[in-house]
N, C-alpha and C positions, 0 to 999 in steps of 0.2 A: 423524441430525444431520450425518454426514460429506457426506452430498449434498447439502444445502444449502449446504453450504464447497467446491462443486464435483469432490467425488471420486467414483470412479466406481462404481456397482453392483461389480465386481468387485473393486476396491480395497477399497470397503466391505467384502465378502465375505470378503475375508485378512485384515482388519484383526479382525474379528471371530472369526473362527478363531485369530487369532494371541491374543485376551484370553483364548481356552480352552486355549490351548496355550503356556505360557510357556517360554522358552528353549528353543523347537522348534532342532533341529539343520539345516541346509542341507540333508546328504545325507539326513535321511529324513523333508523334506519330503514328494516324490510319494510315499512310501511311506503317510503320515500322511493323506494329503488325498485317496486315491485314489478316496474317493465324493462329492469335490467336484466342482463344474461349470468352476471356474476352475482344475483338472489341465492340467497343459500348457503353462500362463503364469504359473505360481504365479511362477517365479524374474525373468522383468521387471515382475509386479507387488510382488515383494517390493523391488525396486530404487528404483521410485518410491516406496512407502512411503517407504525409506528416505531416498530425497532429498526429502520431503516433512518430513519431521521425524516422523512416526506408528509408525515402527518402528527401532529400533536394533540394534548389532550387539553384542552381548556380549564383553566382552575375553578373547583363550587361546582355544588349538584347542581341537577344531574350531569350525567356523562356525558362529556361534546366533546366532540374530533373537529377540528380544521387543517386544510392541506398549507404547506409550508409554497410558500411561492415561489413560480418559475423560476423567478432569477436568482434563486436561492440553493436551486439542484447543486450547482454544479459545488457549493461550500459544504454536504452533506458529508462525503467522505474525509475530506479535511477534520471535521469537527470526531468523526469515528474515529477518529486513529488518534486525538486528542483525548477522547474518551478512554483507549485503550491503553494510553500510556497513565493515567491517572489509578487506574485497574492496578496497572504494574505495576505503581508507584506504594501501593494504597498493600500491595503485598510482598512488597517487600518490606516495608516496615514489619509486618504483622513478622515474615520471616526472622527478621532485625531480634524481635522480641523473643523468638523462639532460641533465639542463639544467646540471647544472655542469659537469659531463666533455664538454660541448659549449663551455667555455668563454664562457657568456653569447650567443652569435652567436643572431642574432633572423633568421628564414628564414619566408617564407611557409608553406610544408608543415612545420615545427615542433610536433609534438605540443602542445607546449606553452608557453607565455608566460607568463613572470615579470612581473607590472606592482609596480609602487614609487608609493605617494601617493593620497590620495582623489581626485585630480583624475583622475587616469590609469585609476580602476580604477571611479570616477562613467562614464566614458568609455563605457570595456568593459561597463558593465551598460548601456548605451545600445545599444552594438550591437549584443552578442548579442540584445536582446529585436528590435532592428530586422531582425537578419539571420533573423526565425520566417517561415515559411512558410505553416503553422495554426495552431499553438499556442506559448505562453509557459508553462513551469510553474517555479512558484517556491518556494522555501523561505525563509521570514523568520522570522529569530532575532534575538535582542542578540549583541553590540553591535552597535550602528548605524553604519553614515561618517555618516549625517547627519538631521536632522527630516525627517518625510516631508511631499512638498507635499499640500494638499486630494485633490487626482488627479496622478499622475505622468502631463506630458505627452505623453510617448512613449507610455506604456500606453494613454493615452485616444484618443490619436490610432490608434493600433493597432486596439484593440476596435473605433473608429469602420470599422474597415477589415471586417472580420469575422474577427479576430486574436484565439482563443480564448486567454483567461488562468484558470491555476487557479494558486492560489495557498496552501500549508499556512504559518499563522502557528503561530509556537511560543506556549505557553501564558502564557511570560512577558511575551510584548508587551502582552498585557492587560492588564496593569499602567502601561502608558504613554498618560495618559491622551490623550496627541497621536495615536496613532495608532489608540486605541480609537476616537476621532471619527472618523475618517478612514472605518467599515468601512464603516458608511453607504455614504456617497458611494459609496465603492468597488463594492459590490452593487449602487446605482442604475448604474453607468456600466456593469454585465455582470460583474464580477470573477467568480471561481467562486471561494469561501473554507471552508476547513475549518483545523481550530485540534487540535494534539498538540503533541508531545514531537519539537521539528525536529531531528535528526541533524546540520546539518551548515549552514550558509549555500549557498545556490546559486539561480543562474537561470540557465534551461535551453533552447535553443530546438530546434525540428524542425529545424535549417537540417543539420546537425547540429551546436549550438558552447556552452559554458558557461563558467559562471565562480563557483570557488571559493575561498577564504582558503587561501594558505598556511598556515594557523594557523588553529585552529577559535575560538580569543578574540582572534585580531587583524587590527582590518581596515585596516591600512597597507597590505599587499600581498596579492596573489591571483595566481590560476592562471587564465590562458583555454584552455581545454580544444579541443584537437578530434581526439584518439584516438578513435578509433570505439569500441574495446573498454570504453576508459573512461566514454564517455558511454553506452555499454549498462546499465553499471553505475549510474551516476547513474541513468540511467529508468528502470530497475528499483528502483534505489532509492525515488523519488518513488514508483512506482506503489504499493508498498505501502504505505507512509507515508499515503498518499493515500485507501487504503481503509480503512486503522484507523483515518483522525481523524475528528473529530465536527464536521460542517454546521455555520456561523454562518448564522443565520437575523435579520431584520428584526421586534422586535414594539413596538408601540407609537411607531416612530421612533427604537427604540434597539437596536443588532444585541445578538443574545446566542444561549449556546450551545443546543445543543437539549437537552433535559435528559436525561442517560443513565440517569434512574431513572424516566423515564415509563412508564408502564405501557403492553400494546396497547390496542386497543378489543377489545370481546367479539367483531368481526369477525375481526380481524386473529389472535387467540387462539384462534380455532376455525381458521381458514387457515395458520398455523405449523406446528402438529401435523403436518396434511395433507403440507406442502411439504416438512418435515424428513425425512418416511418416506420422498417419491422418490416421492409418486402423482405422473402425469400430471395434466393440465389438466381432460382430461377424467375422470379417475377421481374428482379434488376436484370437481367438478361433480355427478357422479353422486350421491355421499356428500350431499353440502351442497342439494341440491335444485334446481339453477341450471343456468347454459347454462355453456359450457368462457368465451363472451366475458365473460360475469361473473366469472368466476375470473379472465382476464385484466384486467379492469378493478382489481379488486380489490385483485391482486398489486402493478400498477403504483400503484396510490395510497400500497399500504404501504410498496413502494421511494422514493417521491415524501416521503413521513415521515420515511425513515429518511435519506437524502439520496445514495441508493445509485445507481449507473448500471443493477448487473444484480443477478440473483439471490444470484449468488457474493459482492457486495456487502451486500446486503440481512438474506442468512444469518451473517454476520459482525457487522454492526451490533446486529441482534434478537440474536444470543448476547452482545455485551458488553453489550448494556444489561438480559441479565436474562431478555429473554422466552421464549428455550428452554435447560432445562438439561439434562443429560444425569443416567441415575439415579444418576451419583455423587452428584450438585448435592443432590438431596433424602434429607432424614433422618428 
């Protein structure tokens, strides 16, 4: 399952040694693993474990690692992107600070800008999407400054450009039934739309510049961002927000979510397995009766379902909606 979530054969390998070996000690690691294959690298792969969230460090000398348990993989990225909005949170104050003990002075090269009024701050969300380069990504939560139009001019004229927009709505906007209309449209004109639990209002562009609430419930005033460091953190942020939420799809004329208790096809169900264990293209080919292009055909339809860009996406969506568990899952 870990290879599917993009870890490595050798990662996998500790992580698995480390479920048979609880509160292994640091120092008698190589001692312990010395008829392992990954001796040698046990200690930078025990580091990424650990900045992965799969292995922790036990409190009181000495040093001890324990792995975090199966059934707990799949809460791992969840809690990262929890982690990264706390980051952002944690610097934007510090920005906050910079901007009073600067005595309000507004400077071009300014980290950052304090704006005051929906007009001024309607403004700044003009820019930033005008100042993108490729892409717009966006975070839409309540409250609103305002009714959204049928198509926001800007955006459309953008997209008309070839100005990629992905957009995460919070779960709550579905309830408005203004901008439930709107998603239509929105997917007819290109939008790219997936629907969670938004962290935080924001729009974000490549140029590199955003713009977020001083206040996570109020939108009188905002921050226009152009820290580098900070905005690393915002697109980090997006990006995983971005992989855990779930595709708005178009059915009958009326958009809706994809349903996270569909089941696979008995194709997809037989190719899970496969892909979870780390076969090659070709070794699922082999098994399954087929050419490695049918496997690749195949793989991509079931990414094309689940609403994934890559693999790493793919194996993430099929484990929240169910379709592979680990032997904790079953009883």
């Amino acid at each position: 399952m870990l290879w599917i979530l993009g870890i490595t054969a050798s990662e996998q390998a500790l992580y698995e040694w480390l479920l048979e070996h609880p509160a292994v000690a640091l120092d008698a690691l190589d001692r312990l693993a010395a008829d392992q294959p990954w001796l040698g690298t046990a200690r930078p792969l025990l580091s990424r474990l650990e900045e992965l969230g799969l292995a922790w460090r036990l409190p009181g000398p000495p040093a001890r690692f324990q792995a975090v348990a199966p059934d707990k993989v799949t809460e791992v990225l969840a809690l990262g992107a929890e982690r990264t909005l706390s980051r952002a949170q944690a610097h934007r104050a510090r920005l906050s600070t910079i901007f009073r003990l600067a005595g309000g002075r507004h400077h071009a090269d300014e980290l950052v800008e304090i704006l005051h009024g929906k007009k001024a701050i309607n403004q700044a969300f003009n820019d930033v999407q005008l100042s993108a380069v490729h892409e717009v990504r966006i975070f839409d939560a309540p409250p609103y400054v305002s009714a959204p139009p049928v198509v926001d001019a800007v955006e459309l004229a953008l997209l008309r450009q070839g100005i990629r927009y992905r957009v995460l709505y919070d779960r709550r906007g579905l309830d408005d039934p203004d901008r439930l209309a709107n998603f239509t449209e929105d997917l007819s004109v290109g939008e790219e739309i997936r629907v969670s639990t938004v962290p935080i209002k924001l729009v974000l562009s490549d140029h590199p510049l955003a713009l977020i609430p001083v206040q996570l419930e109020n939108v009188d005033s905002a921050m226009l961002i152009r820290d580098p460091a900070l905005l690393d953190v915002l697109g980090a942020l997006f990006e995983i927000s971005w992989d855990q939420a779930v595709p708005l799809q178009v059915r009958d004329g009326h958009p809706q979510l994809v349903e996270v208790g569909d089941a696979p096809s008995p194709a997809e169900g037989d190719l899970l397995p496969l892909l979870a264990a780390g076969l090659t293209d070709a070794a699922i080919a082999a098994q399954q009766g087929c050419t490695e292009r049918t496997v690749r055909r195949r793989v991509s339809a079931m990414m094309r379902r689940l609403g994934a860009a890559s693999r790493f996406q793919a194996g993430y969506q099929a484990i929240r909606r169910g379709w592979i568990t680990t032997s904790a899952d079953v009883a």
